[in-house]
N, C-alpha and C positions, 0 to 999 in steps of 0.2 A: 462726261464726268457725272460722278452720283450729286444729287442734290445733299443739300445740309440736310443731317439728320436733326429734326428737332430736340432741346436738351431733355434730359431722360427727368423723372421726378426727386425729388428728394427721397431718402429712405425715411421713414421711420425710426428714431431713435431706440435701438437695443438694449435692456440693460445688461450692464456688467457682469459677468460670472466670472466667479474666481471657481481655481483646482478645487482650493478649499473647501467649497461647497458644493459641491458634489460628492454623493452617496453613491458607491459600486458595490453590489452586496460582496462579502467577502472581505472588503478590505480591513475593516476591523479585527479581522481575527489572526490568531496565528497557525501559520501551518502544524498539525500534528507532530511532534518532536521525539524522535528514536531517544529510545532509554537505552543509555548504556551501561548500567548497572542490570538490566535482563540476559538471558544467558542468549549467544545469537543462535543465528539459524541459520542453514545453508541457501535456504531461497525459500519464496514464497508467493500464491498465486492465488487467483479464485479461477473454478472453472463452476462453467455450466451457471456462470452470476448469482450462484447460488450456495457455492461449496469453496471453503476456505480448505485450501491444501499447505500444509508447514512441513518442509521437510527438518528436521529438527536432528541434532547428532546425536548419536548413538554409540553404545559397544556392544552392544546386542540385547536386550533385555527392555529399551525404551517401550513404554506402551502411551496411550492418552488417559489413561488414569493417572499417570506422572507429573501432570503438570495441572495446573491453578490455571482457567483463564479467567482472564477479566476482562470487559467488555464493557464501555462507555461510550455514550449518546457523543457525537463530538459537536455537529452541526446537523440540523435536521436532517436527512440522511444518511450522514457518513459518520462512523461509527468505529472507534478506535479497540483493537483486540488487543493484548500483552498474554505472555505463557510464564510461568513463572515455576520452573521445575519443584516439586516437591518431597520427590526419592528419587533418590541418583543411582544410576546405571553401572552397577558392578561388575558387569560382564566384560570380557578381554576379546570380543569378537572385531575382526575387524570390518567394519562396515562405511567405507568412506561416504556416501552417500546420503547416510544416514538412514532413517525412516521416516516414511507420510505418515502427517496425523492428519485427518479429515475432519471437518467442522460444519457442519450445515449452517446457514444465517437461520432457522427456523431453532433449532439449537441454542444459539448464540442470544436472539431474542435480537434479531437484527433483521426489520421487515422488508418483505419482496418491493425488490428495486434500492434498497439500502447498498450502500458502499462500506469496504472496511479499509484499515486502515493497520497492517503491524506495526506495533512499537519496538518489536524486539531487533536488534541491530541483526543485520544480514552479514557473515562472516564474508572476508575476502579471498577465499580459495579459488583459484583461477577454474573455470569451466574445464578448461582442457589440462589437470592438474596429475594426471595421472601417467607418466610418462613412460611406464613400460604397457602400455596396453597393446594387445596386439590383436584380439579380434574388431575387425571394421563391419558398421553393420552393411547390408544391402539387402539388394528389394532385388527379388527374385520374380 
C-alpha cells in the first residue's frame, strides 16, 4: 500500500469577483442597427478588404451618382456606410439583379484594415428566385 500522503497546504485566500466587474471590450456597446427606413439592397460584400460592392436595384438607369453615402466612425475600426437614394430610376428595364456600385474604403475615408458595416436592410429575394432560367453555367 502507498503511504499517507502528507496534508497538502492551505490556499491562499482569493478574492471574490463578481460578473459585474468585469470589463470585456465590446460589451458596452450596441451592435450596428439596419435602418429600415433606407431603401434595401439585394446583397452586399467587400472584396479585396478594401472595396465595398452594393448591388443596389435598379430599372436601368441607376448610376453611384444616385445615391448619398454616409459614412460613420462606429468603433475604432469599424465604420458604418448608409446609401440614401437621391434620383430615382425612371427607366422600365428589367434587371433583376440589379447593379454594382463599388466603393473604395480610401473613398469612403475608412482606413486600411478598417471594417464596414451596411445599414441599408438587405431585401429577401430568394438567391435561386428566378424560376424559368434555363442556361446552367459549366466549366468547360
Amino acid at each position: 500500500m502507498l503511504a499517507a500522503l502528507p496534508p497538502m497546504p492551505d490556499m491562499p485566500a482569493l478574492p471574490t469577483i463578481r460578473i459585474s466587474d468585469l470589463r470585456v471590450p465590446g460589451t458596452n456597446r450596441q451592435a450596428p442597427v439596419v435602418d429600415p427606413d433606407l431603401e434595401s439592397v439585394i446583397y452586399w460584400r467587400v472584396i479585396e478588404d478594401d472595396i465595398l460592392i452594393i448591388h443596389a436595384d435598379t430599372q436601368g438607369c441607376t448610376l453611384r451618382s444616385d445615391f448619398m453615402v454616409h459614412v460613420e466612425q462606429y468603433h475604432e475600426d469599424v465604420f458604418t456606410v448608409s446609401l440614401e437614394r437621391e434620383h430615382a430610376d425612371l427607366c422600365d428595364e428589367d434587371v433583376p439583379w440589379g447593379v454594382q456600385l463599388g466603393f473604395g474604403f480610401e473613398e469612403l475615408g475608412v482606413p486600411m484594415g478598417g471594417q464596414v458595416v451596411l445599414l441599408n436592410p438587405v431585401d429577401d429575394r430568394p438567391w435561386d428566385w428566378y424560376e424559368n432560367r434555363t442556361i446552367m453555367a459549366a466549366r468547360r
